[in-house]
C-alpha positions, 0 to 999 in steps of 0.5 A, a space after each residue: 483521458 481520466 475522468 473529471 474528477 481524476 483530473 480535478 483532484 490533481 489539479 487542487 492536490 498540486 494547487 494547496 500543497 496539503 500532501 505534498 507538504 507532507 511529503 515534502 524533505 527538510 528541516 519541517 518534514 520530520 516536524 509535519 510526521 510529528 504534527 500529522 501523528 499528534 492529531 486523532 488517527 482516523 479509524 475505519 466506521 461501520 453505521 447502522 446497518 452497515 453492509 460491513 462490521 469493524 472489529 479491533 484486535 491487537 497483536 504484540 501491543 499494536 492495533 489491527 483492523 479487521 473489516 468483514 462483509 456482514 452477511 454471507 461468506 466473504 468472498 477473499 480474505 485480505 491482509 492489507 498493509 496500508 501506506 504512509 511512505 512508513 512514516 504517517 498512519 492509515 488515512 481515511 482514504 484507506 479505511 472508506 477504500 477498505 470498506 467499500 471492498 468489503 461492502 461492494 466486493 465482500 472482501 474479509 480484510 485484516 490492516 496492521 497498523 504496524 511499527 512507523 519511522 523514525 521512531 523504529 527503522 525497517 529492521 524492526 518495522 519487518 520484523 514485527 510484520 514478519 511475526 504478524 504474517 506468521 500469526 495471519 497465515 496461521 490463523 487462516 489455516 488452509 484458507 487461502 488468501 491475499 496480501 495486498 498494499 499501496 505505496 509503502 505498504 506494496 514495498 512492505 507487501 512486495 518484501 514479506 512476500 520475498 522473505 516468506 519465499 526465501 524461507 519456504 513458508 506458505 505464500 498467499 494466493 496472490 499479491 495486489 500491488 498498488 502503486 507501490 514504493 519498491 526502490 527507496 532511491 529516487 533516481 531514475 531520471 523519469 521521476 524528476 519529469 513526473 514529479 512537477 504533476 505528483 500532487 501528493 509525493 515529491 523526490 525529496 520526501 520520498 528520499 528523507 523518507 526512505 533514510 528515515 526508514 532503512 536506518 542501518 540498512 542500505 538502500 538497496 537492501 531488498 528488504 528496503 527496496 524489494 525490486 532489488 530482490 528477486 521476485 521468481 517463486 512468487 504468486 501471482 501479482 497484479 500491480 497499478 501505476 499512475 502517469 502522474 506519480 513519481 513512483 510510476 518507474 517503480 511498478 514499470 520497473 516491476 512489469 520489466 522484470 516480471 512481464 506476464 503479471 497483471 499490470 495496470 498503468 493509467 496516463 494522467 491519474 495520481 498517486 494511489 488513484 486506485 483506492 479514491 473514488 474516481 470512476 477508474 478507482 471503481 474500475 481498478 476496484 472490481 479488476 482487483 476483486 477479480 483477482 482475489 477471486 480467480 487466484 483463491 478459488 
């Protein structure tokens, strides 16, 4: 059974509506993006004395973080594509996540905060993480590292991955996918008996979204939806998945075509469960350090 603070935290997400109602399609949803985006975007923060420092950089006119364990080597470098259903920014559920792993795990992790819908649609959105992975790749030089994402950011993760492979550039070490998003149509008929216990996506927000970001391409297009791809030739892959999350037939999905990766599907916990705090979230945290570890050295 998931801990108490699991379960609670489902209960008062399906209770208040606060993301849901941000994931919710119709007339308002594209309202509530702009809404959302209007306010001061949480930014990660370092206090004094901090086991972790914060540094901001920018590559073709968008901002990336970078966040580095203050003393001693880091332990993985990280490039880490945040979720958002490609609409909403990085959340301070993302950046305290983030920092604990460079705290706790001495992760070195590098967030894009890339190009959202609708303003911009996938061909665009992949292009410019297609340069900035390039430049990443570049910069580590024979470093290795991991790229890792939740939700949306996993379904971006999961796509470059496959666009590097197709063009026989350097892969990472491994990939950390985290709840994610892979198949941008919602119909698979276990969704529907999920989505009454989801307290943070809804079929409809997941579907409106998914149009907003393909734009021109099709759905199916495993540049949109990479468990239309093919996943032979990657790194290794450790994947999450949680009972009550809509998105759960996506990582099962995953398992079904690759059934030696590492997967971790846990009954009862929510959406993105582990990057919260939970006592599973710590879980899956180390299980993710351990990981990064074993694929990079």
């Amino acid at each position: 059974m998931p801990s108490f603070a699991a379960r609670f935290a489902g209960f008062v997400l399906r209770t208040t509506g606060y993301y849901r109602r941000m994931f919710t399609g119709g007339p308002q949803f594209q309202t509530n993006i702009a809404k959302v985006r209007s306010l001061p975007q949480p930014q990660p923060v370092a206090k004094a004395n901090s086991p972790y420092e914060i540094r901001q950089s920018s590559f073709k006119g968008r901002t990336i973080w970078h966040i580095a364990p203050t003393h001693g080597r880091p332990t993985a470098h990280v490039l880490f594509w945040h979720g958002g259903g490609y609409v909403y920014p990085a959340t301070d559920v993302h950046w305290k996540f983030l920092t604990h792993m460079a705290a706790t795990h001495g992760w070195s992790v590098s967030t894009p905060l890339y190009p959202l819908a609708p303003e911009v649609t996938a061909s665009d959105t992949i292009a410019w993480a297609q340069e900035y992975y390039k430049f990443y790749q570049s910069d580590m030089a024979e470093t290795p590292f991991l790229m890792a994402g939740d939700s949306a950011g996993g379904g971006l993760t999961a796509a470059l991955a496959q666009i590097a492979r197709n063009a026989d550039a350097p892969l990472p070490a491994g990939l950390i996918l985290i709840c994610p998003w892979l198949n941008l149509q919602p119909d698979h008929p276990d969704q529907a008996l999920v989505e009454p216990r989801d307290g943070i996506l809804t079929l409809s927000g997941i579907r409106e979204g998914g149009v907003l970001y393909a734009g021109k391409l099709h759905l199916d297009d495993p540049r949109c939806s990479p468990i239309q791809g093919d996943w032979h030739g990657l790194p290794p892959i450790l994947a999450f998945g949680g009972g009550d999350d809509i998105l759960v037939t996506d990582a099962r999905a995953l398992k079904a075509k690759l059934p030696t990766i590492e997967h971790h599907e846990v009954a009862g916990m929510l959406h993105d469960w582990p990057i919260f705090t939970f006592r599973e979230s710590r879980g899956a945290q180390a299980e993710m350090a351990a990981f990064a570890t074993k694929v990079t050295q």
